[in-house]
C-alpha positions in Angstrom: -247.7 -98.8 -245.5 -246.0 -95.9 -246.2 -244.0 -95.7 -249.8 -241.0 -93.2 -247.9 -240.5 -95.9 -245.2 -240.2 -98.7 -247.9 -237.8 -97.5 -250.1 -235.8 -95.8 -247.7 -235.4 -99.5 -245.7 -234.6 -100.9 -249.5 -231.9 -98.5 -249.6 -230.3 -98.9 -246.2 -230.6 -103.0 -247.0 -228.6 -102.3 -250.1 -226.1 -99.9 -248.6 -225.7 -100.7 -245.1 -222.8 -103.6 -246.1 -220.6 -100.9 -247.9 -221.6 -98.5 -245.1 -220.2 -100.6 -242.4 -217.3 -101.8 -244.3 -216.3 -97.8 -244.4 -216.9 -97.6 -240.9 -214.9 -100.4 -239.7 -212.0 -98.9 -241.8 -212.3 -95.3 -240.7 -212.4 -96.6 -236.6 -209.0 -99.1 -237.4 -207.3 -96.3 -239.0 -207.7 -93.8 -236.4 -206.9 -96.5 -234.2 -203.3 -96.7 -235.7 -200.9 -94.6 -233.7 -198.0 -94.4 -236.0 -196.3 -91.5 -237.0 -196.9 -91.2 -241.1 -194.4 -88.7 -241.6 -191.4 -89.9 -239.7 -189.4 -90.9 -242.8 -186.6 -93.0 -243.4 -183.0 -92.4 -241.4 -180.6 -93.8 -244.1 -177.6 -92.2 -242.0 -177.5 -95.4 -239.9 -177.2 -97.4 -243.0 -174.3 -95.1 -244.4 -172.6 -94.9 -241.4 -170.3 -97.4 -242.4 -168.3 -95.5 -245.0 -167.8 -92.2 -242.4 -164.4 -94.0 -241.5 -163.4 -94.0 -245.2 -161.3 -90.8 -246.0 -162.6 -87.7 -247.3 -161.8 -88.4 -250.7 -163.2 -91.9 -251.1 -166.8 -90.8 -249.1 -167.1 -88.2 -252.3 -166.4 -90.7 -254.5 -169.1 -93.0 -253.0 -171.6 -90.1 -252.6 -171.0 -89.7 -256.3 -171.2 -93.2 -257.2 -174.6 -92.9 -255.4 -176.1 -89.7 -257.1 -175.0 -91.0 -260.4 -177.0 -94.3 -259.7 -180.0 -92.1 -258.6 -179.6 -89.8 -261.6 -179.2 -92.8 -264.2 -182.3 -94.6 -262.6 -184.4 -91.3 -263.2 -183.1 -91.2 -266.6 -184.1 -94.9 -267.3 -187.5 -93.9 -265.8 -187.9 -91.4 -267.5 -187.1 -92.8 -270.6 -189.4 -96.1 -269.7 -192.7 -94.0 -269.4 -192.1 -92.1 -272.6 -191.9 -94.9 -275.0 -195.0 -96.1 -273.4 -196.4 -92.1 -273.9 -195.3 -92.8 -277.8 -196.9 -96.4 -277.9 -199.9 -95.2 -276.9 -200.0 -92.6 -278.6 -199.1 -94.3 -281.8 -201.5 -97.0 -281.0 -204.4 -94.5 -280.9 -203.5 -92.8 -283.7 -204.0 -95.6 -285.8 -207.4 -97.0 -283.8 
């Protein structure tokens, strides 16, 4: 019986689940033939206000990137009080 052949069986017994799990995954996703970096045509959803006059499709694009900006803000704003929670949490562990 020799001691190499043993523990190396032990360990495939133990890892050949995970192993194969990986394997499986790896073979379905390079079975996928979609393209990743094809990204998102929001021109067909907008399309609807390029009939509006010039005037009113600057005031919707600025309605737009004000919503964007104010979302970032709110973000932003979100993750720092959690920054000064935890960090005033810790402080006081």
């Amino acid at each position: 019986m020799d001691i190499k052949g043993v523990i190396r069986g032990f360990f495939d017994k133990i890892f050949e689940p995970p192993i194969s799990f990986l394997e499986l995954a790896i073979d379905k996703l390079q079975e996928v033939q979609l393209v990743t970096a094809q990204g998102l045509n929001i021109g067909s959803y907008f399309s609807v206000f390029g009939d509006l006059p010039e005037a009113w499709q600057m005031v919707v694009s600025s309605v737009l990137l004000s919503t964007v900006l104010l979302g970032t803000l709110l973000i932003f704003r979100s993750i720092m009080r959690m920054y000064f929670a935890v960090k005033e949490g810790v402080k006081w562990w």
